[in-house]
N, C-alpha and C positions, 0 to 999 in steps of 0.2 A: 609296548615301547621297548627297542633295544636300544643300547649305547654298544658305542664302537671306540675302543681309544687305540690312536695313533701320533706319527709323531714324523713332523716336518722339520727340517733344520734340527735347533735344539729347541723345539717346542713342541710341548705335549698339549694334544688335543681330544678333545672330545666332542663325538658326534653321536647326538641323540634324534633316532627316525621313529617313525610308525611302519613306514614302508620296507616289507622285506626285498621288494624290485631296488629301492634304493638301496639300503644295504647292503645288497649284495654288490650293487656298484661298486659301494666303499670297500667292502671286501676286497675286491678283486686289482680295484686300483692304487687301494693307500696299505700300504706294511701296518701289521697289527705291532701296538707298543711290546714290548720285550718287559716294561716294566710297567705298572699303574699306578698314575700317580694318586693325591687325596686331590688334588687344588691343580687342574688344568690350566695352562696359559692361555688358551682356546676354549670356549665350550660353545656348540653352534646344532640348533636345533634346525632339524631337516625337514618342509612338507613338500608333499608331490603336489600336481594338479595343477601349478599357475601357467599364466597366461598363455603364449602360442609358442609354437617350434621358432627358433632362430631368424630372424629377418636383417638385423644388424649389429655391429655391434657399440652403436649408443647407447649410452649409460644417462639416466637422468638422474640427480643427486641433489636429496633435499637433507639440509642441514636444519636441526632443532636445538634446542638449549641445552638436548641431556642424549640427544641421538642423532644418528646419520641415515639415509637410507642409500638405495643405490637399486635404479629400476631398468629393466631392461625388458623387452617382451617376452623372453622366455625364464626369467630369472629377477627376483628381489630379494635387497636383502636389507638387513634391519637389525643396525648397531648399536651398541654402546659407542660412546665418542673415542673409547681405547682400546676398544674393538676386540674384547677378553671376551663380550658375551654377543651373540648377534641370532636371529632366526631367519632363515634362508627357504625360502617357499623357488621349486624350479617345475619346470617342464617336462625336461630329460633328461639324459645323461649329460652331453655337451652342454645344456644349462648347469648343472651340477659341479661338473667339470670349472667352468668359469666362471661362476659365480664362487665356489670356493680358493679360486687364485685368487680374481678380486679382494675377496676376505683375508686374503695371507699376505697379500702383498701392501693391501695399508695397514696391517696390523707390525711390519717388519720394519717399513718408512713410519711409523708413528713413534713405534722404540725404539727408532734410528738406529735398530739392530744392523738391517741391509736392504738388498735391494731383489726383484726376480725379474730378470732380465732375460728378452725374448733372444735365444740362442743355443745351438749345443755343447754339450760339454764333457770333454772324453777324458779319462783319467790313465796318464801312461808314467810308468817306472815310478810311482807315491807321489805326483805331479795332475793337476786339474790344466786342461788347456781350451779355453772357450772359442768358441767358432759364432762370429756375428756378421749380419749384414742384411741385403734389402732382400723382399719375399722374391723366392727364386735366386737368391745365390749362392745356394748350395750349402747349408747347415745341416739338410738331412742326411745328404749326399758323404759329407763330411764325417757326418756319422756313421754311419753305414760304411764308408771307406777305410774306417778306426776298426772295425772287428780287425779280433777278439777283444780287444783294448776296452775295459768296461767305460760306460756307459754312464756318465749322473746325469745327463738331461737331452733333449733332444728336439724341446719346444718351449722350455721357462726353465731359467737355471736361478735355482736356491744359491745366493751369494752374501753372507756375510762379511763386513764391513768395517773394520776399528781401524784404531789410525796408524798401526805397526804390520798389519795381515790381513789377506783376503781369503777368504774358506771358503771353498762349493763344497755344498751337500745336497744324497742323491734325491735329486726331484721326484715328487710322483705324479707330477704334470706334466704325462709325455702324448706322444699321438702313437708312439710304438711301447707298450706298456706290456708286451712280452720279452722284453728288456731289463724290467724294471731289475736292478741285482743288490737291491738292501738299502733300508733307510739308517743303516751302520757308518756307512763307507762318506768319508768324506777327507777333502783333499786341498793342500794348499795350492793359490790360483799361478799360476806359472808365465802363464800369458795370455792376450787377448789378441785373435786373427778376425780380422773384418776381410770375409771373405769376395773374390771374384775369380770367376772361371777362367783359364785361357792355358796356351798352349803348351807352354812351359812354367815351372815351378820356380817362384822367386816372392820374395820378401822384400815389403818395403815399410821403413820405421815410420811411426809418425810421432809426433809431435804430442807433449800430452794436452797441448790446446785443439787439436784437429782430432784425438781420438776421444776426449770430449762431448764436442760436437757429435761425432759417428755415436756413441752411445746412448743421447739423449733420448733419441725414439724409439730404443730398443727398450726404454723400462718399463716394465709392466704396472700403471698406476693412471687412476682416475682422480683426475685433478678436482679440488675443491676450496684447496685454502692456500694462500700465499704462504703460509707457516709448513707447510706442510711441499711443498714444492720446495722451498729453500732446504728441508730437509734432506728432499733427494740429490739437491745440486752439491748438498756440501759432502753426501755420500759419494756421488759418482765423481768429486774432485779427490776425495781418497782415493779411491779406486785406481783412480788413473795415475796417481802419486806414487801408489805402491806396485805396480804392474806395467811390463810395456804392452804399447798396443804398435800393430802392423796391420797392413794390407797382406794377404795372404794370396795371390794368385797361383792356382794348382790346375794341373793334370787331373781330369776323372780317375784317380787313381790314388793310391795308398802312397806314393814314393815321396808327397809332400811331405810325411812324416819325419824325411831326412833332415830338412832344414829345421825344423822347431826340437824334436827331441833327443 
């Protein structure tokens, strides 16, 4: 049995496998902690071997008096109700992969820490600036068009949440993970561009009721309790409180960069 500690946001984690194919996953995808703590805010035991490769992504969620679970075919997982301790049995990597966001993301909505929101997020001049919007509208694109300009996410951005400031810190839940540049670096949120492609480069403000709406479906979270929904709604109404949101329409090109920073 190895343990692995790591550390997401401001939370220290521990991950205890059998498997050294997994481990090395962890290895290769989550930054080893800088410091070890006694008392993890996470501890989440790892087996291989369940169910089948990928088919969808339905989540089945049974609630108990003292646990949660969360079933999916390539991935289950098996909580405490405040989700400090849980054991995560997956497939493969990609089960591994998403089954531990699941894991992070109701553990951050539970202590109304924040939120992980499906979007990029590039950090220019000590300034985070997130890039959201529907699958195929350019968030990679966006990413990829920000080099050299580092990089905190690129598929679920780490967003913490109080009611004075929003923090992005760097995710390690990317789909380009030879990106990754330190789970150190993190940045206060500047703005949020709900993107759309077109021919020319311009901005348009929205409203913090319509950029709202725009970010509902972007939260990464499996519903289960009305308690618990309220808690993300009263997050993403900070959110939108403390940041403007825009329509972003750009040029395949880097020259957007004009208008925002």
């Amino acid at each position: 049995m190895e343990l692995f500690h790591t550390q997401i946001g401001e939370h220290a984690i521990q991950l205890i496998c059998q498997s050294e194919a997994l481990m090395c996953i962890m290895r290769k995808n989550f930054p080893a902690a800088d410091l070890i703590v006694s008392k993890p805010d996470i501890i989440i035991y790892i087996k291989e071997g369940y169910g089948i490769s990928f088919v969808d992504y339905d989540v089945e969620i049974t609630k108990e008096v003292d646990s949660i679970s969360f079933r999916r075919a390539d991935y289950l997982i098996e909580a405490e109700l405040d989700y400090r301790y849980a054991v995560i049995s997956v497939n493969n990597e990609l089960a591994l992969k998403h089954a531990l966001m699941n894991m992070y993301s109701s553990y951050v909505v539970h202590h109304k820490w924040g939120l992980l929101i499906h979007s990029s997020c590039v950090m220019d001049k000590g300034k985070a600036y997130l890039f959201a919007g529907h699958s195929g509208a350019g968030k990679s694109t966006a990413a990829k068009l920000s080099m050299p300009r580092n990089l905190l996410s690129d598929e679920a951005t780490v967003v913490k949440i109080t009611s004075d400031k929003v923090i992005i810190f760097n995710s390690p839940f990317r789909s380009e993970l030879d990106r990754t540049t330190g789970a150190e670096e993190n940045s206060p949120l500047a703005g949020i561009y709900l993107l759309n492609q077109a021919v020319d480069n311009h901005i348009v403000p929205l409203s913090k009721s319509n950029g709202f709406l725009h970010l509902m479906d972007k939260v990464f979270y499996w519903s289960h309790s009305p308690e618990e929904i309220g808690s993300i709604l009263q997050l993403l109404q900070q959110l939108v409180n403390s940041v403007s949101i825009c329509e972003l329409h750009f040029q395949k090109n880097d020259t957007f960069w004009e208008l925002i920073s």
